[in-house]
C-alpha positions in Angstrom: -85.0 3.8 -25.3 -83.1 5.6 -28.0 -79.4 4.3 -28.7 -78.1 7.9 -27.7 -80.0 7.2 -24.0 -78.4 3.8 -23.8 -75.0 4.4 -24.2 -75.6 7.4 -21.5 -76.7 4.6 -19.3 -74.2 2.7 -19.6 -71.3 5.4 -19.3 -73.0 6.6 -15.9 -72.5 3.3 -15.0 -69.0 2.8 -16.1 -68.1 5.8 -14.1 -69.9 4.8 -10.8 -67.5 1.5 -10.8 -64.5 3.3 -11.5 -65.5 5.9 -8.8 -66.3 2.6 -6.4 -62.9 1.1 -7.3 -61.0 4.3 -7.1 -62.6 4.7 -3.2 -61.5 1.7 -2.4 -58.1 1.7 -3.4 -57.5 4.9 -1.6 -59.4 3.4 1.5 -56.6 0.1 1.0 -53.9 2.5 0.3 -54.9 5.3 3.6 -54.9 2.3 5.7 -52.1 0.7 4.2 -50.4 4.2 4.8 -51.5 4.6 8.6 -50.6 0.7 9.5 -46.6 1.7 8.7 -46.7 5.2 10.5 -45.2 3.0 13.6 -42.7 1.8 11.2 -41.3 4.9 9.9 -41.6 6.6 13.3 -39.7 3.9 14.2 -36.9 3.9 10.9 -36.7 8.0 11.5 -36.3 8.3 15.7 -36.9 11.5 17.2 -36.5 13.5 13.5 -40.7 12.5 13.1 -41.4 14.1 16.5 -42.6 17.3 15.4 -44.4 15.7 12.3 -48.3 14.9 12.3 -49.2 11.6 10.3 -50.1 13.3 7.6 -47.0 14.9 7.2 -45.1 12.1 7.6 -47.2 10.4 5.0 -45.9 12.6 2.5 -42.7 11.2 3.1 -41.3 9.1 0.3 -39.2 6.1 1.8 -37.2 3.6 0.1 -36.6 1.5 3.3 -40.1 1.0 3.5 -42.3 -1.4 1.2 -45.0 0.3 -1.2 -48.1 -0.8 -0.1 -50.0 -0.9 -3.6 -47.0 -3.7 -4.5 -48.6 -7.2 -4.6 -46.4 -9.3 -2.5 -48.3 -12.5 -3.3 -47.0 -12.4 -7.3 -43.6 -13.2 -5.8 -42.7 -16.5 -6.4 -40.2 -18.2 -4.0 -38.8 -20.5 -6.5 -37.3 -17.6 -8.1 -34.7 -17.2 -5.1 -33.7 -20.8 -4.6 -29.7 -21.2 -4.7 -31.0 -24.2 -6.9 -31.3 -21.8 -10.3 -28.4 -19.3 -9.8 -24.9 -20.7 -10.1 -22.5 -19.7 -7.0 -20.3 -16.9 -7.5 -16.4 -17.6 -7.3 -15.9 -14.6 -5.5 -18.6 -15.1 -2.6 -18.6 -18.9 -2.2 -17.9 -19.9 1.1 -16.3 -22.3 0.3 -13.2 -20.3 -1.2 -10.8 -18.8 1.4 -11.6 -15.1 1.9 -8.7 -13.1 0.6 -6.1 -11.8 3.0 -6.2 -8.2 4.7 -3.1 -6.3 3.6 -1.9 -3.0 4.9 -1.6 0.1 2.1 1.8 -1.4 1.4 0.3 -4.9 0.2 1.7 -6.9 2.7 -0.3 -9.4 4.6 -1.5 -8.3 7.6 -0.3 -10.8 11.0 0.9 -10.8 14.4 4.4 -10.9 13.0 3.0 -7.6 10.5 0.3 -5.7 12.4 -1.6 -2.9 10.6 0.1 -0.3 10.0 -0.5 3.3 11.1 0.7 6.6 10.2 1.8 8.8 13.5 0.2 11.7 11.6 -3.5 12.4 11.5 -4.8 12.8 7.5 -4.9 16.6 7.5 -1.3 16.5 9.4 -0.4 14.4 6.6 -1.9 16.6 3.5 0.0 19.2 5.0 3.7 17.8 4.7 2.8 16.2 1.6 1.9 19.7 0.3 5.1 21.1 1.2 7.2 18.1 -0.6 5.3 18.3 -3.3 6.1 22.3 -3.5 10.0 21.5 -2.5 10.2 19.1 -5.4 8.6 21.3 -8.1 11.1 23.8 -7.1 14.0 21.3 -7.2 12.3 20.4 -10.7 12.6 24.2 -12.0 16.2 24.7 -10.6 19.6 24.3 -12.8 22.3 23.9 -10.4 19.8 20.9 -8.2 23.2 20.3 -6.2 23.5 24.0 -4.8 19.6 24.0 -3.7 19.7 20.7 -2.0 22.9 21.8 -0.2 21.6 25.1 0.5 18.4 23.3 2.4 20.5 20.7 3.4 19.7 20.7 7.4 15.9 21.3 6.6 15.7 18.4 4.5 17.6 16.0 6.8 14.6 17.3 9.8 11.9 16.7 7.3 13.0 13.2 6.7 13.6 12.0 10.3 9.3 13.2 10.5 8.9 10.6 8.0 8.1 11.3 4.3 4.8 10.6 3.1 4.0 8.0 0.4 2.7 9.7 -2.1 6.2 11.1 -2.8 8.4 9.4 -1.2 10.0 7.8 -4.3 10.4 11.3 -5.8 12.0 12.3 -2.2 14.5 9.4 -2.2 15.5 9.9 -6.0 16.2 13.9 -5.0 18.4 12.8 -2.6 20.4 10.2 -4.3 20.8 12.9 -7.4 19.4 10.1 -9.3 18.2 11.9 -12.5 21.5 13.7 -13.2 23.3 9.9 -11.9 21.0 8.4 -14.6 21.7 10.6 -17.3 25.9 10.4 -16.7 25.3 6.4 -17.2 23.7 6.3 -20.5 23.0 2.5 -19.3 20.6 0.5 -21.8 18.8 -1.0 -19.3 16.5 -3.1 -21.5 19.6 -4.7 -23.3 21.5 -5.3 -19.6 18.0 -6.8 -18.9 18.3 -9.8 -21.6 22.4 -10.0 -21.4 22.9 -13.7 -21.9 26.6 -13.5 -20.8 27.6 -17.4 -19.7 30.2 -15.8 -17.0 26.9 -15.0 -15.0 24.8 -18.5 -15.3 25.8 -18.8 -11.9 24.0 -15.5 -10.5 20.8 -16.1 -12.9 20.5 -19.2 -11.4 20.8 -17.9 -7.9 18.3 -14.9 -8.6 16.0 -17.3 -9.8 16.0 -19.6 -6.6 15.6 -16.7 -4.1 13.4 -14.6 -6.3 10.8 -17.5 -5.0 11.6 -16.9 -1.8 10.8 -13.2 -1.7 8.4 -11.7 0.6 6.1 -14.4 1.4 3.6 -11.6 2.6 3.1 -9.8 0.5 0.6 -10.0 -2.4 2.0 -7.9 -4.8 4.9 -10.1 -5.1 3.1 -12.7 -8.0 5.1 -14.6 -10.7 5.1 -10.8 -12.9 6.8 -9.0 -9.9 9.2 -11.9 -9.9 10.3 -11.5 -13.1 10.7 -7.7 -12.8 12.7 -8.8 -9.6 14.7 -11.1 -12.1 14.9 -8.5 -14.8 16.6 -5.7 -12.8 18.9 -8.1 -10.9 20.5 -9.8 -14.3 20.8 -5.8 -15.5 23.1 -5.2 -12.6 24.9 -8.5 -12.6 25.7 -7.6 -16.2 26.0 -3.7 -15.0 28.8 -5.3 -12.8 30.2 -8.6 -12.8 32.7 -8.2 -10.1 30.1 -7.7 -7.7 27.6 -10.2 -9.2 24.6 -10.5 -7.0 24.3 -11.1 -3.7 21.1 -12.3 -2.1 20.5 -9.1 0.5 20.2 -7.1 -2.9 16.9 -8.8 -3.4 15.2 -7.4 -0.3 16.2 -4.2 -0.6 15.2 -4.0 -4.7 11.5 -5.2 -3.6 11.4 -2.0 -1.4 12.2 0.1 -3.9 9.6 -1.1 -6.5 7.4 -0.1 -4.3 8.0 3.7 -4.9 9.3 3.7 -8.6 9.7 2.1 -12.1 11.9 -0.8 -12.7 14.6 1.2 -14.3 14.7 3.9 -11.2 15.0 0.7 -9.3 17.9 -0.4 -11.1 19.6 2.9 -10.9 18.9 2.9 -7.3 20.2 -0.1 -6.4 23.5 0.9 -8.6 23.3 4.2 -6.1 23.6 2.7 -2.8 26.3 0.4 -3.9 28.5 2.9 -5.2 27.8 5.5 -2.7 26.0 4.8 0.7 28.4 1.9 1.2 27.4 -1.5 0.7 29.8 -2.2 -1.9 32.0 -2.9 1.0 29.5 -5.3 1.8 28.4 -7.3 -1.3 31.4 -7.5 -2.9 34.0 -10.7 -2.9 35.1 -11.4 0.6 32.9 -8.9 2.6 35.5 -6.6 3.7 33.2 -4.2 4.1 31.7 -6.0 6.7 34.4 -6.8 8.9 34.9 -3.2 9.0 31.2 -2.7 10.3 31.8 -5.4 12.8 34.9 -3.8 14.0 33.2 -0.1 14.2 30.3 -1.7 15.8 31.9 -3.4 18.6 33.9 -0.2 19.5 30.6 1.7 19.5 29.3 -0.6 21.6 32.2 0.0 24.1 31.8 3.3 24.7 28.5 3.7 24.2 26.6 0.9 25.8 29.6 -0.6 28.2 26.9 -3.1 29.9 25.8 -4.9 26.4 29.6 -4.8 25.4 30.5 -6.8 28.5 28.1 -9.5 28.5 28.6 -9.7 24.5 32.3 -10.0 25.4 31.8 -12.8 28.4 29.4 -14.4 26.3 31.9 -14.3 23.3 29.3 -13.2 21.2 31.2 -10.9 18.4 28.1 -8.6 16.8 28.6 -9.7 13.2 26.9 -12.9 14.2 23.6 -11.2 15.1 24.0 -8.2 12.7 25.2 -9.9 9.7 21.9 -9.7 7.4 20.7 -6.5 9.0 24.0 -5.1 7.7 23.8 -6.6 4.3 20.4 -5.8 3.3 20.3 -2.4 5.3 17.2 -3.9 7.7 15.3 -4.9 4.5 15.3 -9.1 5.7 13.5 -8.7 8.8 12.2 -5.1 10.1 8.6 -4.1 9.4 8.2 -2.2 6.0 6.8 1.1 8.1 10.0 1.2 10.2 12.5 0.0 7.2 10.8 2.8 5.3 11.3 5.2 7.9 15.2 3.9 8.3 15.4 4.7 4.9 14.0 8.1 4.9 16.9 9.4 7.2 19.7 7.3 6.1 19.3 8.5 2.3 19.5 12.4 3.7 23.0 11.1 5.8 24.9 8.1 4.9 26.0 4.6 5.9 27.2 5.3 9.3 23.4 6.1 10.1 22.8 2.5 10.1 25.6 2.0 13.4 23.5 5.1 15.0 19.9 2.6 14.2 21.5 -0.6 15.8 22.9 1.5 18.8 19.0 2.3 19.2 18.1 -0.7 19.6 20.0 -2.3 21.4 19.3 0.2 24.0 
């Protein structure tokens, strides 16, 4: 036999093997196939109805294993918690972290979830048209002339509640807050730092309840306590007569939730001077006497009943009013609702906060 003939012979037989093998293979692989037709029948439901098994063969299917894959070749050491370290952020033996609400507060019986009244394309809506409002406001000269000419439509769209997205835009509009801000000309950086020894007293007593604020609420870490700190000293400095006074503290956490520290600061100089709680914080609370005095008389002739039995009681309303007064519901309402408060009182003005009280006590 010639060496030409030879190697024929042995590439006739090469081929016959590979032809054997490749039979095979597809016999392993078609019954493979047919033994998970159940299975993706199954995975599929009624879409496979109208589909043969050969159509559904076709069928490419991640949830299903390839059958050529050699399952044997896995070794079971390789998933043994012995050779992985745990992860910090899956151990079970760390505390799971706490559900909050889209404000960051911690979610509990005392502060259930919450929930917008509006549905999300209700919602898109009004934020649409604030958003439009405020780029006109933006565009305008005289700002005071176009907020007074849409006065009574801006006071409606308040009490519906203004959306997050804007509402620290919303509340700045209706403080005048830019033009406010630029007739300061405070530094607010330097009023930040002022080392002035007349005020030890109030740095010290901003630093002892600025641990105390808002327990539930995770944003509130050592670095938002010394933003809490920083804008407090500013106003201290701002003004000394007033000082600080510890309802200031839960009210300026409410408003760093919707703007930048120095908004904040200018904010909180805002309600002070003008929606009256400088009545209210400054030495002696006169302010205060005044609400309790307007209050009870309110009470009088609008709710006689509660009146009476506050009078036979001797129960004078300052004693149960007192904080919600001075940190204009800030200490203990819900942020949803003190947001909402909010919302309408900064379109009106302090006497909307009798109008809240006479609400509830109803």
């Amino acid at each position: 036999m010639s060496e030409e003939e030879k190697n024929n012979t042995e590439q006739q037989q090469d081929d016959e093997q590979n032809a054997e093998s490749s039979s095979s293979s597809s016999s392993s692989s078609s019954s493979s196939s047919h033994a998970l037709m159940p299975a993706k029948r199954r995975v599929y439901g009624s879409l496979t109805s109208q589909l043969s098994d050969q159509e559904l063969e076709s069928i490419a299917d991640p949830l299903l294993p390839d059958p050529s894959f050699d399952f044997s070749s896995i070794n079971p050491k390789h998933f043994s918690s012995d050779d992985f370290p745990a992860d910090p952020e899956t151990s079970s033996s760390l505390p799971a972290p706490p559900k909050t609400d889209r404000y960051g507060f911690i979610i509990s019986e005392d502060h259930p979830t919450v929930k917008t009244s509006r549905d999300a394309k209700t919602e898109r809506e009004v934020e649409t048209k604030w958003i439009t409002f405020l780029r006109l406001w933006a565009a305008e000269e005289d700002k005071k002339a176009l907020v007074q000419k849409h006065r009574k439509a801006l006071v409606e769209a308040c009490d519906q509640g203004i959306p997050d997205s804007v509402r620290g835009e919303v509340w700045k509009l209706l403080t005048d807050l830019h033009e406010r801000k630029k007739d300061r000309k405070l530094d607010f950086e330097a009023l930040s730092k002022n080392s002035d020894p007349s005020l030890d007293h109030c740095r010290e007593c901003i630093r002892k309840d600025s641990c105390r604020i808002r327990p539930n609420i995770v944003l509130c870490n050592e670095k938002g306590r010394e933003v809490l700190r920083a804008i407090l000293n500013a106003f201290a400095a701002h003004n000394p007569v007033v000082g600080y006074v510890s309802g200031m503290l839960q009210l300026l956490a409410n408003f760093l939730l919707f703007m930048i520290p120095e908004d904040a600061f200018h904010m909180l100089i805002e309600v002070e001077e003008r929606w009256g709680f400088h009545g209210l914080w400054e030495p002696g609370a006169f302010g205060f006497h005044k609400c309790s005095y307007v209050l009870q008389r309110l009470l009088e002739s609008h709710l006689p009943r509660i009146h009476k039995h506050f009078e036979e009681h001797q129960i004078t309303p300052h004693i149960i009013f007192a904080t919600t007064y001075i940190t204009g519901f800030a200490f203990d309402t819900p942020s949803h609702h003190f947001f909402r408060i909010w919302d309408s009182l900064l379109a009106r003005d302090f006497s909307f906060l009798h109008s809240v009280i006479l609400a509830l006590l109803k």
